[in-house]
GUKOL-444695 format. One record per residue (C-alpha): x, y, z; residue in one letter; residue number from 1. Coordinates in Angstrom, 1 decimal, padded with zeros to 4 digits. Layout:
<nodes>
NODE       c1       c2       c3   r     k
NODE        X        Y        Z   A   NUM
...
</nodes>
This chain:
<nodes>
NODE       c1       c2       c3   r     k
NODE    020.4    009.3   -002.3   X     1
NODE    017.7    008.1    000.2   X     2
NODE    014.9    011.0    000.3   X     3
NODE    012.1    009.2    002.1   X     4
NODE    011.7    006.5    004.4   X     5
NODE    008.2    005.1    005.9   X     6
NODE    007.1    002.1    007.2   X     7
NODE    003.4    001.3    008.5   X     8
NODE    002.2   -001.7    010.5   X     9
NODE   -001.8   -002.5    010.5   X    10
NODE   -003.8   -005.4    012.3   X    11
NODE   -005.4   -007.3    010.0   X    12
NODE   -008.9   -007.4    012.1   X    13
NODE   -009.0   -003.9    012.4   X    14
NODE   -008.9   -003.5    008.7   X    15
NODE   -011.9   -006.3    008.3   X    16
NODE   -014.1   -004.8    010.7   X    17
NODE   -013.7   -001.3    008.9   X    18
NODE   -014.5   -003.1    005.5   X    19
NODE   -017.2   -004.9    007.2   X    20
NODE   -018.6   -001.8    008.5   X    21
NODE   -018.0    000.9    005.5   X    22
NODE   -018.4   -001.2    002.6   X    23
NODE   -017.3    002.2    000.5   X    24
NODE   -013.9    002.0    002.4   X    25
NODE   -012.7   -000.5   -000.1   X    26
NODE   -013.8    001.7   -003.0   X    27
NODE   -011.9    004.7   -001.3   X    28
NODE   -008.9    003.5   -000.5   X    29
NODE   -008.0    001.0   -002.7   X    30
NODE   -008.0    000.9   -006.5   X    31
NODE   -010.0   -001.8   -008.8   X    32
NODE   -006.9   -004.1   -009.6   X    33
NODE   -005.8   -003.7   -005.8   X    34
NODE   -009.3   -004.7   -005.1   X    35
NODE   -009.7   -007.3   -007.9   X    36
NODE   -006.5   -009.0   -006.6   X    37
NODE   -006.9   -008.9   -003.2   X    38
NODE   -011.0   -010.4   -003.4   X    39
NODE   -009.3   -013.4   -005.1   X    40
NODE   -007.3   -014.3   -001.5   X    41
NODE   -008.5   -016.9    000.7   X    42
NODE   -008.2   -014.8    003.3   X    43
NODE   -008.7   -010.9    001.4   X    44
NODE   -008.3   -008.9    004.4   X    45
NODE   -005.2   -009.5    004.8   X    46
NODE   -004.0   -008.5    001.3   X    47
NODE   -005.7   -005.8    001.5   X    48
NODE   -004.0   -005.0    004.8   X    49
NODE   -000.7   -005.3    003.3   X    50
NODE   -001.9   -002.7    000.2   X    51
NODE   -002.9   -000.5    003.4   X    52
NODE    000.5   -000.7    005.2   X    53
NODE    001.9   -000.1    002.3   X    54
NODE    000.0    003.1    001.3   X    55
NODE    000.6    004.5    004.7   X    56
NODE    004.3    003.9    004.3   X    57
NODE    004.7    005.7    001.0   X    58
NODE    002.3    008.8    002.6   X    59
NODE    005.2    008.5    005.9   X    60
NODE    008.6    009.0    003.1   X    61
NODE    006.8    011.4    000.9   X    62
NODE    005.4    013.3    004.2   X    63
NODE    002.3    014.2    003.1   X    64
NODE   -001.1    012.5    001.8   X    65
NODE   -002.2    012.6   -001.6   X    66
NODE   -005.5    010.6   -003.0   X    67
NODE   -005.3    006.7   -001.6   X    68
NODE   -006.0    005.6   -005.3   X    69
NODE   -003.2    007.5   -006.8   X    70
NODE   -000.7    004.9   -005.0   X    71
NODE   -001.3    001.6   -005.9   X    72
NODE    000.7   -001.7   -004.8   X    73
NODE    000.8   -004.9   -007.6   X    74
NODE    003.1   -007.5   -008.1   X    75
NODE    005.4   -008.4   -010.6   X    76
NODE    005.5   -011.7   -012.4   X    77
NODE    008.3   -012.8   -010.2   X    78
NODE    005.7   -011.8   -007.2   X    79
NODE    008.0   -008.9   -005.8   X    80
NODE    005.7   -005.5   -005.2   X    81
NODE    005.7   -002.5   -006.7   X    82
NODE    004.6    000.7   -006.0   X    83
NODE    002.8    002.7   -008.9   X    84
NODE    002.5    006.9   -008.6   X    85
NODE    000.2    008.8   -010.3   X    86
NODE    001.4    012.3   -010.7   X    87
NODE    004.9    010.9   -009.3   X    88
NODE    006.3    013.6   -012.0   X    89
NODE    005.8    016.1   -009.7   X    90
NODE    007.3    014.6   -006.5   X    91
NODE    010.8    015.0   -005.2   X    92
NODE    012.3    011.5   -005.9   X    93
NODE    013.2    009.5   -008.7   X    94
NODE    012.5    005.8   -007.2   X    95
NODE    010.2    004.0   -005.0   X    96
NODE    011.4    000.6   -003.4   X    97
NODE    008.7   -001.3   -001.2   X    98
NODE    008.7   -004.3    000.9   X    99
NODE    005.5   -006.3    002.4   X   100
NODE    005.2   -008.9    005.1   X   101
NODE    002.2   -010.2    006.5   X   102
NODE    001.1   -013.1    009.2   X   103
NODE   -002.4   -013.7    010.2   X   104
NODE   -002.8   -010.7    012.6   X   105
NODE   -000.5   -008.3    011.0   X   106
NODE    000.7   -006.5    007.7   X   107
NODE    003.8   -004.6    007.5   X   108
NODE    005.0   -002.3    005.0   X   109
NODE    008.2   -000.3    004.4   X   110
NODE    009.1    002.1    001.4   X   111
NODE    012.2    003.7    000.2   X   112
NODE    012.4    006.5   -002.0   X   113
NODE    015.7    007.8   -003.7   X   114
NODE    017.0    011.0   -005.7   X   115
NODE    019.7    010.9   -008.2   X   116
</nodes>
């Protein structure tokens, strides 16, 4: 059963200028393989606009905000994301299903969580 839906649009110049401006807003929000992965990008803002939108979204279907580093977004071999929840033990849902778009303005994020 569905228990949570979000989903969370960001422009990806809005999240460079606030990088660009608070250094320490990388550090805060994101953790160091988000960041590690991301820095590697051609274009970095933008991934980390996508691990952004995707954070929001989870913080939208679990309706309320825990610590930004607790949620982390990585990839899978095949390159499909994944969400990963610290502390997900003591949430209300069993499974987390994300999806992530981005073009060069824009990053888009939507998450699913279920219950058995």
């Amino acid at each position: 059963m569905i228990v949570g839906i979000g989903v969370d649009i960001i422009e990806v110049e809005r999240l460079k200028k606030l990088a660009e401006k608070k250094p320490r807003f990388l550090h805060k929000v994101f953790t160091p393989a988000e960041r590690e992965y991301s820095s590697r990008k051609k274009n970095k803002h933008l991934h980390f606009a996508a691990r952004f939108a995707a954070k929001e979204a989870f913080f939208k279907a679990i309706g309320k905000r825990i610590s930004w580093t607790d949620v982390e977004l990585t990839n899978l071999s095949s390159g499909k994301p994944q969400l990963e929840i610290k502390g997900k033990e003591a949430m209300a849902f069993d499974r987390v299903h994300v999806s992530i778009s981005h073009l060069a303005d824009y990053a888009l994020a939507i998450v699913i969580l279920e219950k058995d």
